[in-house]
C-alpha positions in Angstrom: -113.3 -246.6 -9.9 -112.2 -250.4 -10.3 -108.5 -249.5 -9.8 -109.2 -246.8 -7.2 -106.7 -248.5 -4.2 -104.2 -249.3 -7.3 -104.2 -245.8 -8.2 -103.3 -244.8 -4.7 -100.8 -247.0 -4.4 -99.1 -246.1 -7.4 -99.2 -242.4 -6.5 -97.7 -242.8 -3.2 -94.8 -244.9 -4.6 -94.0 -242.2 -7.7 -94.3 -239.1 -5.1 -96.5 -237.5 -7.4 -98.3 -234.0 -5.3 -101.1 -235.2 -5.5 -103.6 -238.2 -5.8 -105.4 -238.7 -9.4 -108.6 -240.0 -8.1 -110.7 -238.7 -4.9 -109.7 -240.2 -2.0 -113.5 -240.6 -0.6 -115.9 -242.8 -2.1 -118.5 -240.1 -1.7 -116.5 -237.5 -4.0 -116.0 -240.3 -6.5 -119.7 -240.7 -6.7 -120.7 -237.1 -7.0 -118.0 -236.6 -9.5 -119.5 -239.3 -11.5 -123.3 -237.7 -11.1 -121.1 -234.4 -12.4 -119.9 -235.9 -15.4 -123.0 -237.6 -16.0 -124.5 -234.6 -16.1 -122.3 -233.1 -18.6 -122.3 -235.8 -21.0 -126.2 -235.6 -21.1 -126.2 -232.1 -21.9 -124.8 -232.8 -25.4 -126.5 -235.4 -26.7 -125.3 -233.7 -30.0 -121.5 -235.1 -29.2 -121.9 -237.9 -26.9 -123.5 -241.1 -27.1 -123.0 -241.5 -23.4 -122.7 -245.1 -21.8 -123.2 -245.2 -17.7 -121.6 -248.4 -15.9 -123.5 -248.5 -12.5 -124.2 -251.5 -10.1 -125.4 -248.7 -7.7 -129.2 -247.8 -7.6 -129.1 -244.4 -6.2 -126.4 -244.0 -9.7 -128.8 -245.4 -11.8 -132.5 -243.5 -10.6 -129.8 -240.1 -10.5 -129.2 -240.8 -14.3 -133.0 -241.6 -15.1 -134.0 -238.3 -13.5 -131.7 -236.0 -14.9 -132.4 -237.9 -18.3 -135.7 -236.6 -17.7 -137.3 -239.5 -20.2 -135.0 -239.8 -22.5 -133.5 -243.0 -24.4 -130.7 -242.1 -26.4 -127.9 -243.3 -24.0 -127.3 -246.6 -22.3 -126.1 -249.0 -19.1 -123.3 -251.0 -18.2 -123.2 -253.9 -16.2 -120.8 -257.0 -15.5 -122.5 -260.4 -16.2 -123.5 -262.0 -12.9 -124.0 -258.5 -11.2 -126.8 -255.8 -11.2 -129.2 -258.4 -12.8 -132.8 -257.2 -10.7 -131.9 -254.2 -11.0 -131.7 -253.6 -14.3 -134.5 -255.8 -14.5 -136.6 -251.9 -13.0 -134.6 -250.9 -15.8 -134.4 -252.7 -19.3 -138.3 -253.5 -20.1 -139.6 -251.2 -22.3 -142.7 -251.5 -19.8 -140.5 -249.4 -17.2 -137.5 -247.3 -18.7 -137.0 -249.0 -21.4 -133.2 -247.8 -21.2 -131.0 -251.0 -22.5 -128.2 -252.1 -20.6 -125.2 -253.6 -22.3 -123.6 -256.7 -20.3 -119.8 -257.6 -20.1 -118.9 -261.1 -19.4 -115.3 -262.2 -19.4 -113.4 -264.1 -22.0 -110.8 -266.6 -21.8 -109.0 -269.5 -20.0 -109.7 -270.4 -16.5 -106.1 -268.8 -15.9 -106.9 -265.7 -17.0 -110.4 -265.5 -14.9 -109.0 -265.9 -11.4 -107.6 -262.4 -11.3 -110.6 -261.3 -12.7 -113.2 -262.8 -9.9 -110.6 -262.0 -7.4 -111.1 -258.1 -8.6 -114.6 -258.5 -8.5 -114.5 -260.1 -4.8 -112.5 -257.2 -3.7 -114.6 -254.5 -4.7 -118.0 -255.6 -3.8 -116.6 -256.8 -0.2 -115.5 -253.0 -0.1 -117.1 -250.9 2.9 -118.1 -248.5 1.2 -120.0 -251.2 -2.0 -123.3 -250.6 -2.8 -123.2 -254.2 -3.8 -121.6 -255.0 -0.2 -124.1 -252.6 1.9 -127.4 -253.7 0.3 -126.3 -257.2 1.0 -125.9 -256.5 4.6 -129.0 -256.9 6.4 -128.1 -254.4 9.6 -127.6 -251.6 7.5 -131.2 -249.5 6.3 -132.4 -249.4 3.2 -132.3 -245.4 3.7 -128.3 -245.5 4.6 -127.4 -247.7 1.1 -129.5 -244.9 -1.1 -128.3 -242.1 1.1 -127.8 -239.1 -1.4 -124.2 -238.6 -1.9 -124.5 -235.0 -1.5 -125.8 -235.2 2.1 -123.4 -236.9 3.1 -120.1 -235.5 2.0 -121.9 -232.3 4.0 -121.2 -234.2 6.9 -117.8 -234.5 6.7 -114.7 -231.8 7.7 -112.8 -232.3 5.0 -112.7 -233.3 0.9 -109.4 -235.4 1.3 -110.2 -238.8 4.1 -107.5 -238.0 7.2 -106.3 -241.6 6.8 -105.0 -241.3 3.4 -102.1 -238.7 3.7 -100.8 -237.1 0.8 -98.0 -238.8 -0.7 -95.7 -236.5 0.2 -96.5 -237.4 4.1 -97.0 -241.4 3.5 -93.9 -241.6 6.2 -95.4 -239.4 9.2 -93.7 -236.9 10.6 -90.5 -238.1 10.8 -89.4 -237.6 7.0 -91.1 -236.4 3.8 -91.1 -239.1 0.7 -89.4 -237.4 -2.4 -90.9 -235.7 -5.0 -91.1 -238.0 -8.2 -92.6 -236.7 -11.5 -96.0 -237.8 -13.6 -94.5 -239.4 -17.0 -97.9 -239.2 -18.2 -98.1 -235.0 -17.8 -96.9 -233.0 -21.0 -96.3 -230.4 -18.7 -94.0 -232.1 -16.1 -92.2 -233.7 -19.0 -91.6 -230.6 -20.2 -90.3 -228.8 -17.6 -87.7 -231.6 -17.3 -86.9 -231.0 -20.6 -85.9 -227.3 -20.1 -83.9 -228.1 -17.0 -81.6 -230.7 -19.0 -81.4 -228.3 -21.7 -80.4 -225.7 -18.9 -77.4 -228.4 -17.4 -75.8 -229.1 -20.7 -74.4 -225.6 -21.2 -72.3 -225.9 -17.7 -69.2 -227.2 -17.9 -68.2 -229.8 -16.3 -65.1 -230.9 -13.5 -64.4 -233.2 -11.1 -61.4 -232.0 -8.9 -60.1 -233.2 -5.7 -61.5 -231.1 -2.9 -59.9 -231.2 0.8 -60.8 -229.0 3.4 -63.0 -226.5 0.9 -59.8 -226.1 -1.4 -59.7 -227.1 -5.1 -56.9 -229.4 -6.5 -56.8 -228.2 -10.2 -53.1 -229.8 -10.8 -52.9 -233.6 -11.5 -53.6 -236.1 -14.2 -56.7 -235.0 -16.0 -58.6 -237.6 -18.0 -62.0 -236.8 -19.6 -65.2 -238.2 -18.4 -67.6 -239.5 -21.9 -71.1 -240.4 -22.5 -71.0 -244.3 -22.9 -74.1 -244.2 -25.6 -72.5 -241.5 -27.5 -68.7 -241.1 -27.0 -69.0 -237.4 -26.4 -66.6 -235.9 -23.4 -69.4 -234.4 -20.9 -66.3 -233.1 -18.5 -63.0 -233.9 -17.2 -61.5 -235.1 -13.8 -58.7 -234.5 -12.4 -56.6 -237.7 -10.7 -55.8 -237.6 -6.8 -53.0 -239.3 -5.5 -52.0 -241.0 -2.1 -50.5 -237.7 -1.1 -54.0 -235.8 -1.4 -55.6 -238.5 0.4 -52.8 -238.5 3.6 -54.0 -234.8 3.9 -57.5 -234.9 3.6 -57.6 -238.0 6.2 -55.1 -235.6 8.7 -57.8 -233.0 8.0 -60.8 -235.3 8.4 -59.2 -236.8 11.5 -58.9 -232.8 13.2 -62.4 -232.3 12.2 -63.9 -235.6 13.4 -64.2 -234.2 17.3 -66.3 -231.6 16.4 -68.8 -233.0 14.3 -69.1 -236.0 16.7 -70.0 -233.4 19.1 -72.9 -231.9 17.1 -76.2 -233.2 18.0 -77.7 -236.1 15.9 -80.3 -233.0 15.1 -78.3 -231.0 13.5 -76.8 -233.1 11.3 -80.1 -234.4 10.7 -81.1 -230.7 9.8 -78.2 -230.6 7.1 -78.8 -233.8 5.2 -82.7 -232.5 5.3 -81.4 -229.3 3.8 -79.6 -231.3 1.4 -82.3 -233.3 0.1 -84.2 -230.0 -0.6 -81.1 -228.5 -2.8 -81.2 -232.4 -4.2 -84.5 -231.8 -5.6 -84.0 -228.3 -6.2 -81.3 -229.7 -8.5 -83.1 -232.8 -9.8 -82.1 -231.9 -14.0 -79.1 -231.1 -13.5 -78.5 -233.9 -11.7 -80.6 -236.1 -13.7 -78.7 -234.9 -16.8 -75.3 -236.3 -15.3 -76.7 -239.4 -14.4 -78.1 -239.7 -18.2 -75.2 -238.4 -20.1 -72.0 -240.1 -17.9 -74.2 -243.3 -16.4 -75.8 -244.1 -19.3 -79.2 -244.3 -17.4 -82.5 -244.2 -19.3 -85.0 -240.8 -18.2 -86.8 -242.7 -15.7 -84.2 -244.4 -14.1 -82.2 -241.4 -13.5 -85.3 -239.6 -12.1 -85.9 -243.1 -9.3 -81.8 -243.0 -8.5 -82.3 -239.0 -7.7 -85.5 -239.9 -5.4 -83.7 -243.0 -3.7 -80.5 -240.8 -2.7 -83.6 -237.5 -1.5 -84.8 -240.7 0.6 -81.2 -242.0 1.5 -80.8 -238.0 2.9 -84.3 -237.9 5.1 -83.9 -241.1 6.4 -80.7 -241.4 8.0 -81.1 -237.6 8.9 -84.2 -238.6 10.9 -82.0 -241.8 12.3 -79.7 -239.4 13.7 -82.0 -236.9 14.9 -83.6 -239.8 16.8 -80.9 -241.8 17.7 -78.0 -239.7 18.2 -79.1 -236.8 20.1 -79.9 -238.0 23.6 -78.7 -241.5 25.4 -81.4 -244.3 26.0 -82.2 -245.1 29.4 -81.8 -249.1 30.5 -83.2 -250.5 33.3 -81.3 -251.7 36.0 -81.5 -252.2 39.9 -82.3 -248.9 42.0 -79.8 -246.3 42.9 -78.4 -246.7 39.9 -78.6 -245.2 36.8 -77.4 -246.5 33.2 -77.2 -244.9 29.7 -76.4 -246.2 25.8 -75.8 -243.8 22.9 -74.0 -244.0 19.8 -70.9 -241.9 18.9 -68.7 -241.8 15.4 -66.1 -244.0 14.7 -63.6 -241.4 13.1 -62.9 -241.0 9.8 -64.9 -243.2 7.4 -63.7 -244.1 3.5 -66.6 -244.4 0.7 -66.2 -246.0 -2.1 -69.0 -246.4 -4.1 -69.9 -247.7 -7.6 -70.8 -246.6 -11.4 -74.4 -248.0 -11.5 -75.7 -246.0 -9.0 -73.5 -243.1 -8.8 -75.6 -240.9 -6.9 -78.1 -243.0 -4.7 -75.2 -245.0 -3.1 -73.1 -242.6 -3.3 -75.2 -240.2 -1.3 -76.0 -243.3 0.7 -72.8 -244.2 1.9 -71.7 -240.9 2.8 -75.2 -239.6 4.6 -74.8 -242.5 6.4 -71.1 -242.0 8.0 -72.0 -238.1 8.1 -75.2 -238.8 10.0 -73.4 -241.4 12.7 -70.7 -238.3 13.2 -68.1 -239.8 11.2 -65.8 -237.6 9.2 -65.7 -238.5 5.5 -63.0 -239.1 2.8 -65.3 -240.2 -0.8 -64.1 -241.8 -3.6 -66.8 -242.1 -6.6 -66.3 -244.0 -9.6 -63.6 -243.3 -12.1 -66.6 -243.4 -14.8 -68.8 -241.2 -12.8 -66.9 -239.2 -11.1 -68.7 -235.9 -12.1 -72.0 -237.3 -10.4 -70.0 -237.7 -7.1 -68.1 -234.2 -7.5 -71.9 -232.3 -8.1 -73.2 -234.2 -4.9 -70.5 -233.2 -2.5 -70.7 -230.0 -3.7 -74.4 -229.6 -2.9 -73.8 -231.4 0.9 -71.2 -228.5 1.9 -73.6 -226.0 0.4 -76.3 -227.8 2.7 -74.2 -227.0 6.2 -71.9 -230.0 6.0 -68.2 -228.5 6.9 -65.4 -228.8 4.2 -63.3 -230.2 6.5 -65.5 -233.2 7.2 -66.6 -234.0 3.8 -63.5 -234.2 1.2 -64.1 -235.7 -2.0 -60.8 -237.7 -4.2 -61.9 -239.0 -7.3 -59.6 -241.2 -8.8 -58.4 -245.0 -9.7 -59.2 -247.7 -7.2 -55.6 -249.0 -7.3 -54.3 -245.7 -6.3 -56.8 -243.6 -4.1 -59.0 -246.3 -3.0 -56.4 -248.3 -2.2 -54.4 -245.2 -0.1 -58.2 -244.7 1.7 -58.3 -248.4 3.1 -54.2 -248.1 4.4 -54.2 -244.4 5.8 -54.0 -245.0 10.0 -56.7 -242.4 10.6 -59.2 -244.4 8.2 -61.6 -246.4 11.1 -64.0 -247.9 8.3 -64.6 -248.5 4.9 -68.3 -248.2 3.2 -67.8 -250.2 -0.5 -70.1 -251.2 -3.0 -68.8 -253.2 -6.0 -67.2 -256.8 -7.0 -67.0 -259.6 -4.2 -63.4 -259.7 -5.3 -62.5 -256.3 -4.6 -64.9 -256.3 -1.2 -62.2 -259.6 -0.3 -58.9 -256.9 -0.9 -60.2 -254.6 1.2 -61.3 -256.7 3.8 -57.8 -258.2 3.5 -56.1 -254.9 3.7 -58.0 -253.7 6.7 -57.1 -257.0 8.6 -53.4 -256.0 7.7 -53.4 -252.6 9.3 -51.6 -251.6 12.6 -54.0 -249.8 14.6 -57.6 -250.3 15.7 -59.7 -252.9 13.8 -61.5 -250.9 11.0 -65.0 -251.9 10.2 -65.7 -253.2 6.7 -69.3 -252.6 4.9 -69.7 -254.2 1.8 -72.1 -254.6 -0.4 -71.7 -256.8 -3.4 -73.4 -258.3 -6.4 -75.2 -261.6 -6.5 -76.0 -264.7 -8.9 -80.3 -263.5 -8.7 -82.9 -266.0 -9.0 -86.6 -266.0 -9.6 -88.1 -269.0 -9.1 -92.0 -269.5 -11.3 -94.3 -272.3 -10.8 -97.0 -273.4 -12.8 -99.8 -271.2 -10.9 -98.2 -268.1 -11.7 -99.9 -265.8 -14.3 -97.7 -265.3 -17.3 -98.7 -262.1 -18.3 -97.1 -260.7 -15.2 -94.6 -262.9 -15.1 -93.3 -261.9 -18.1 -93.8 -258.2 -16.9 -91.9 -258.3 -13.8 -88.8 -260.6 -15.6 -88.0 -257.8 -18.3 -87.9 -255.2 -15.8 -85.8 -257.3 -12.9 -83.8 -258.4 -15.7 -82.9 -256.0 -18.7 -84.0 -252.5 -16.9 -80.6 -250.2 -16.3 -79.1 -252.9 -19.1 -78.8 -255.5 -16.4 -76.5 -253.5 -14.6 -77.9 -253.6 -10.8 -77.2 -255.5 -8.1 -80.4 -256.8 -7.5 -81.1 -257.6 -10.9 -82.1 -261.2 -12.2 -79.7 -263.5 -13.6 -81.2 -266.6 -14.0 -85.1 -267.6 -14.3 -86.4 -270.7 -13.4 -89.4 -272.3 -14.9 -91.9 -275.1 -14.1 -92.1 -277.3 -16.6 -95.7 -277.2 -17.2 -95.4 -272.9 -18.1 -91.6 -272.7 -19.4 -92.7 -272.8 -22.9 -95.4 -270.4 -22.6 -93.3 -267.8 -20.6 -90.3 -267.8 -23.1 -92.9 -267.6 -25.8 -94.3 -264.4 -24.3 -91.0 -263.2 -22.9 -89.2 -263.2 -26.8 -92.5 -261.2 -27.8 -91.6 -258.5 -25.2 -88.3 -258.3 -25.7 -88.9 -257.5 -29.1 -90.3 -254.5 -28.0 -88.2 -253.1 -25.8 -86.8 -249.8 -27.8 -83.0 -249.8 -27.3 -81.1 -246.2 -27.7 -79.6 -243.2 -26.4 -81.1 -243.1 -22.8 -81.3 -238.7 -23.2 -84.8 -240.1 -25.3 -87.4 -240.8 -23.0 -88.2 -243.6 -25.8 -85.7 -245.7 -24.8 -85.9 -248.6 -22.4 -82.2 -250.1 -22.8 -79.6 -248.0 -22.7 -75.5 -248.8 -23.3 -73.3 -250.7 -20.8 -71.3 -248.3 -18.5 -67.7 -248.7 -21.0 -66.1 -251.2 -23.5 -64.6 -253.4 -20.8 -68.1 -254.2 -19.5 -69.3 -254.7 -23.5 -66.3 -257.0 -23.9 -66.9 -258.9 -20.9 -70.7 -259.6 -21.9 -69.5 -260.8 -25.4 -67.0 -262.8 -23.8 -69.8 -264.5 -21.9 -72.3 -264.8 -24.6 -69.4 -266.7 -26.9 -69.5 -268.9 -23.6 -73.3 -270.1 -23.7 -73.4 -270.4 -27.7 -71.2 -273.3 -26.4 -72.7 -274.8 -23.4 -76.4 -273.3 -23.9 -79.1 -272.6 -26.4 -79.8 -268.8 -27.4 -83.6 -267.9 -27.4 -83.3 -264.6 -28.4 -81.6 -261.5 -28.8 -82.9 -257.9 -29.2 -80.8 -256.5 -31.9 -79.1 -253.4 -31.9 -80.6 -250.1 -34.1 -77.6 -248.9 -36.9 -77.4 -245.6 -35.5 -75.5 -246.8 -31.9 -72.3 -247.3 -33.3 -70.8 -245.0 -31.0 -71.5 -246.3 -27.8 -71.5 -249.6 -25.7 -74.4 -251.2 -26.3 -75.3 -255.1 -25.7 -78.5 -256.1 -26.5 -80.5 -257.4 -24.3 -80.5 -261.4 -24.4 -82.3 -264.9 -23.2 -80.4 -268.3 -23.3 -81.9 -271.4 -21.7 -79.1 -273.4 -19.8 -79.2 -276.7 -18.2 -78.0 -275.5 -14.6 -76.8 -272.5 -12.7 -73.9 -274.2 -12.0 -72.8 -273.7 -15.8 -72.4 -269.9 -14.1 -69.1 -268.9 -11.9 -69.7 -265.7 -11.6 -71.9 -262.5 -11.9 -72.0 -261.3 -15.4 -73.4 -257.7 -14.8 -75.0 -257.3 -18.2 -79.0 -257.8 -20.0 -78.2 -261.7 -20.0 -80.8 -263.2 -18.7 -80.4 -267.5 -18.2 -83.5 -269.8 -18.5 -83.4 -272.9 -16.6 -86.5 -275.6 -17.1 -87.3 -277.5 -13.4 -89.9 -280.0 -12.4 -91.8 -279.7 -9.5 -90.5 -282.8 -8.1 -86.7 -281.3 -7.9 -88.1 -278.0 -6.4 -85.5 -278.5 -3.7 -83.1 -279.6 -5.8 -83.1 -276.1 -7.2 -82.9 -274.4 -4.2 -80.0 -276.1 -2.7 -78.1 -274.9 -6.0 -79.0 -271.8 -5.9 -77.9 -271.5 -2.2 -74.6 -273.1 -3.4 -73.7 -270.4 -5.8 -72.4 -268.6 -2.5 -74.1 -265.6 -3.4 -77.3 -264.6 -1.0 -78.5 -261.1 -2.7 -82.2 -261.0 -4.0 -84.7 -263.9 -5.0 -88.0 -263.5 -6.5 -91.3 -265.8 -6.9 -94.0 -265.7 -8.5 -96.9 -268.0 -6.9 -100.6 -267.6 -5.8 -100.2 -269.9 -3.6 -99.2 -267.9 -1.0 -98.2 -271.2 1.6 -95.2 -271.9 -1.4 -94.5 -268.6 -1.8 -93.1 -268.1 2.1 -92.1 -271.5 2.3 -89.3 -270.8 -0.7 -88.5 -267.4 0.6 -87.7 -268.9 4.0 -85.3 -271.4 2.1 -83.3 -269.4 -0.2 -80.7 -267.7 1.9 -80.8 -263.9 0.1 -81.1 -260.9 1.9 -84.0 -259.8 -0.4 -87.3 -261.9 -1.2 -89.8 -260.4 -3.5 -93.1 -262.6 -4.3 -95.3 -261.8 -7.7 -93.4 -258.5 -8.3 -90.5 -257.3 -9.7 -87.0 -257.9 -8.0 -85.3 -254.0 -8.4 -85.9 -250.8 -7.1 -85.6 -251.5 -3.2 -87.2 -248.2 -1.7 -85.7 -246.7 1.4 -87.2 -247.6 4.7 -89.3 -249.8 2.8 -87.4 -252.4 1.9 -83.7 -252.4 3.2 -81.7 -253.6 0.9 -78.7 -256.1 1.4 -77.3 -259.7 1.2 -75.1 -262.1 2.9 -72.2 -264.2 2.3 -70.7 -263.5 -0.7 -73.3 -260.6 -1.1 -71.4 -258.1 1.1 -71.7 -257.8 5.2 -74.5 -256.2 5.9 -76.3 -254.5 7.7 -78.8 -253.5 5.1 -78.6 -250.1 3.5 -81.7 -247.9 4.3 -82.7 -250.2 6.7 -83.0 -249.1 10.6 -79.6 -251.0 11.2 -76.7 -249.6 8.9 -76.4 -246.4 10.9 -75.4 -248.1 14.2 -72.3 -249.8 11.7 -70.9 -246.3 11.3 -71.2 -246.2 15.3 -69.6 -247.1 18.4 -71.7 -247.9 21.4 -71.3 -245.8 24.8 -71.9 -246.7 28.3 -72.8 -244.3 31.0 -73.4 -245.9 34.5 -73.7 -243.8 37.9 -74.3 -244.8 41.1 -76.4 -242.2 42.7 -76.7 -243.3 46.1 -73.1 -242.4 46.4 -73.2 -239.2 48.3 -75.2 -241.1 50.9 -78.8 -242.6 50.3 -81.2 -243.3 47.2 -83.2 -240.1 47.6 -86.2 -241.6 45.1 -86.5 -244.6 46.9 -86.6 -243.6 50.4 -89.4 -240.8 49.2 -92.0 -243.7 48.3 -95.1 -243.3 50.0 -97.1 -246.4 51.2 -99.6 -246.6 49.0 
């Protein structure tokens, strides 16, 4: 198949079960002799068409047709010519071939001949092998069916499942195949399940329920509709739960890094074991489209099996460092104390679960504080981690207002660090607080937002430009960290990009995200709407609006802002992050190309940064020079995968390390020396037993 390595890739990176094409050439090309097979056999419904640059394909087809004409070739112009010439004449098989030949601009035919290069340098190319001089004529016409009888198995051992792309050390998580009726609707009678529970978030210390406080419902931001309530905790709750987390913190320490491995496993399976119900919640109090909901439930599975393999690795026996004889020294990694998580609407269960696996997996004891919007996400989570093996004493959950809880969380004495994501300026109040605080110096990891830029210049492909700029920018209605804020365009491209980029934003389908038709859902609540109107009054003043989607009549209900595209002169015209679908279009010429960088670097922020080149010299060199914590070249710039591609910035971006990354659990840590000297009791025993060879 042309897109064969495409099609792996894609299944690996959606955890589908399964791969939908063979994962040997040789099945692929009895397959194809299969179906060739089948289409002949009704000449009565098919008109059957064969694309082959392979001979052994092409004499398979003439037997089995057995003399027949009423079906035809394929071929790509430039390829396959002598061999269709055995072919074509009417003198031989008379069989006519049909030729394709590409059409276009000489942009548009790089990608093309680049294809083309790839799969006939292939191994396992017909085209490539009859080329080659050392291999026989009897090897390139070898029949496919002898051959696969040579081999063990059907699947190749060096393509695992997707399942097992990470080894042994952790399984990916289980995505789902948007293109299977099935799968789509067996999601569909989970959610239908989870919307006939009823739904609270209460404080919950030690394994016992708080049901008395100030309750406020939690709503659907698309619809209005309450989907539950939550109850308030207070300072008081949170001075017992950190005495209580502080008692527990010993023993948890103690367990092995294993063990506590073994529980977040177990609480990635009851994660995916959950996924609609959990999916539903993320929908109906996010506001998150389908498949974004579904990608947030796989990051925090991931979140789970890899910082429960970090500790299994890392904190269950000390390393061994070299040093002079007679002597021996150890490192490991114990838990601060008691860790306070504070984590954010947009992702209310990835970094949520993220945060807290983390602390949990370094031995920390944990005191969480979700969202006040999604609150009910964070209450459903903890719940399933105690039901996984993680103690009620260790884990206590206090939903709640910032000003009140969070700020209790970051004054308590027994509170040794602070895990946040959200606004620089509430990242600087913390860090302020914990400076403040009599005691041992508290650790602060932050992780903020970011002024995102991509940078295009005038080799890049449109099309995919184009592509890779709605999804960076407009996907989750703007509202992610990572997501782009301000495109700049080469000259020489700029108006064809915005020309293609108004066409596509046309068609994005905005709506309630419980549709799988939707692409743009509502902004999280009517602060965040205000804000982005706010800001869009702002660049009708000092910018020129392209375009802007427009909203359907029926949303009236919820917190919807279209999705929109304004050309400015400079990012300087921006202060700050406007979390929102804006997306700002700045023109550059090649000559000021470093003019552009130095102000994006000047914005303070250093989050994500995205090209789009093929030239792939330009590419790193701009990477190396924007100061961001995550560089993405001719791709989009969202949906950092764990392990993959840690995700994090610096400066005014947050602390680091990066989350998912093979750093942050060592943040949650402190460091332990063990040093002995064993000649003590006398002599160095290993030394003086050498032998003279």
């Amino acid at each position: 198949g042309a897109y064969w390595d495409s099609e792996i890739k894609w299944a690996q990176e959606r955890g589908w079960s399964s791969y939908p094409v063979f994962t040997r050439k040789v099945w692929t090309d009895l397959n194809y002799l299969h179906c060739a097979q089948k289409l002949l056999a009704a000449p009565h419904a098919f008109h059957a068409k064969f694309a082959s640059h392979n001979a052994h394909t092409v004499s398979s087809i003439l037997e089995m047709a057995d003399g027949r004409r009423d079906f035809e070739f394929q071929r790509l112009h430039g390829m396959g010519e002598h061999l269709y010439e055995e072919v074509v004449p009417e003198e031989k098989w008379g069989v006519p071939c049909r030729v394709y030949a590409p059409v276009g601009a000489h942009e548009e035919l790089l990608p093309y001949l680049v294809r083309r290069l790839l799969e006939n340098g292939a191994n396992t190319s017909f085209v490539h092998r009859i080329a080659d001089e050392d291999i026989p004529v009897e090897q390139v016409v070898r029949d496919p069916i002898t051959l696969a009888e040579t081999f063990d198995s059907i699947p190749h051992p060096k393509i695992p499942l997707p399942e097992s792309m990470y080894g042994d050390e952790r399984k990916n998580s289980s995505g789902i195949n948007w293109y299977s009726a099935n799968a789509i609707q067996s999601l569909a009678n989970g959610l239908s399940t989870a919307t006939t529970i009823t739904r609270r978030a209460s404080p919950l210390i030690s394994g016992r329920t708080v049901e008395v406080g100030e309750e406020n419902d939690s709503t659907n931001p698309a619809t209005g509709d309450t989907v539950g309530s939550v109850i308030r905790a207070n300072a008081e709750l949170v001075d017992e739960a950190a005495v209580a987390a502080l008692a527990a913190f010993r023993d948890w320490d103690a367990l092995s890094g294993t063990r506590r491995g073994e529980i977040l496993w177990r609480a990635s399976d009851l994660y995916e074991a959950h996924a609609a119900e959990l999916i539903y919640l993320c929908v109906n109090e996010a506001g998150k489209s389908l498949p974004d909901s579904y990608s947030e439930l796989r990051e925090a599975v991931d979140f789970l099996r890899y910082y429960g393999a970090q500790a299994a690795r890392e904190f269950s026996s000390p390393v061994e460092l070299p040093g002079p004889t007679g002597e021996r020294n150890q490192l490991s990694l114990r838990g601060r104390g008691v860790f306070g998580c504070i984590s954010p609407w947009n992702f209310p269960l990835a970094i949520f679960t993220g945060q807290v696996s983390a602390a949990l997996a370094a031995g920390n004891c944990v005191l969480t504080k979700p969202a006040e919007q999604t609150s009910l996400v964070g209450a459903r989570a903890v719940e399933l981690l105690h039901e996984a093996g993680v103690p009620s004493n260790v884990l206590h959950l206090l939903p709640g207002q910032g000003s009140v809880v969070g700020q209790a969380m970051v004054e308590h004495r027994n509170v040794s660090g602070i895990a946040f994501t959200g606004s620089t300026a509430t990242a600087r109040q913390i860090n302020q607080s914990l400076a403040a605080k009599e005691g041992p110096i508290p650790v602060l990891i932050a992780e903020t937002g970011g002024q995102n830029a991509m940078l295009v210049d005038s080799s890049a492909l449109p099309e995919q430009v184009v592509n890779d700029v709605v999804q960076s920018a407009f996907n989750s209605a703007g509202q992610r960290c990572s997501a782009l804020r301000v495109l700049f365009l080469q000259n020489s491209i700029a108006d064809r990009v915005i020309e293609l980029l108004t066409g596509a934003m046309q068609e994005l389908v905005i709506g309630n995200p419980a549709s799988l038709a939707t692409d743009i859902g509502p902004v999280i609540d009517e602060t965040a709407l205000a804000g982005l109107i706010v800001h869009r009054d702002y660049l009708q003043r000092v910018g020129k609006i392209i375009h802007q989607c427009e909203n359907p009549t029926d949303l009236n209900d919820g917190w919807f802002f279209p999705p929109l595209l304004v050309e400015i002169d400079s990012i300087d015209q921006l202060e700050d992050e406007v979390f929102g679908p804006i997306l700002h279009i700045v023109r550059y010429a090649r000559k000021d190309t470093e003019k552009v960088i130095e102000a994006i670097n000047n914005t303070g922020y250093g989050l994500t940064f995205g090209v789009h080149s093929r030239i792939d010299a330009r590419a790193r060199w701009l990477a190396s020079q924007v100061r961001a914590g995550n560089a993405y070249v001719n791709r989009n710039m969202i949906g950092a995968v764990v392990g993959v591609q840690p995700f994090g910035g610096c400066n005014l971006s947050g602390t680091g390390p990066k989350a998912g990354g093979p750093h942050y659990l060592h943040r949650f840590a402190n460091e332990h020396t063990y040093t002995v000297n064993t000649s003590a009791v006398g002599g160095n025993a290993s030394l003086l037993a050498l032998s003279n060879d």
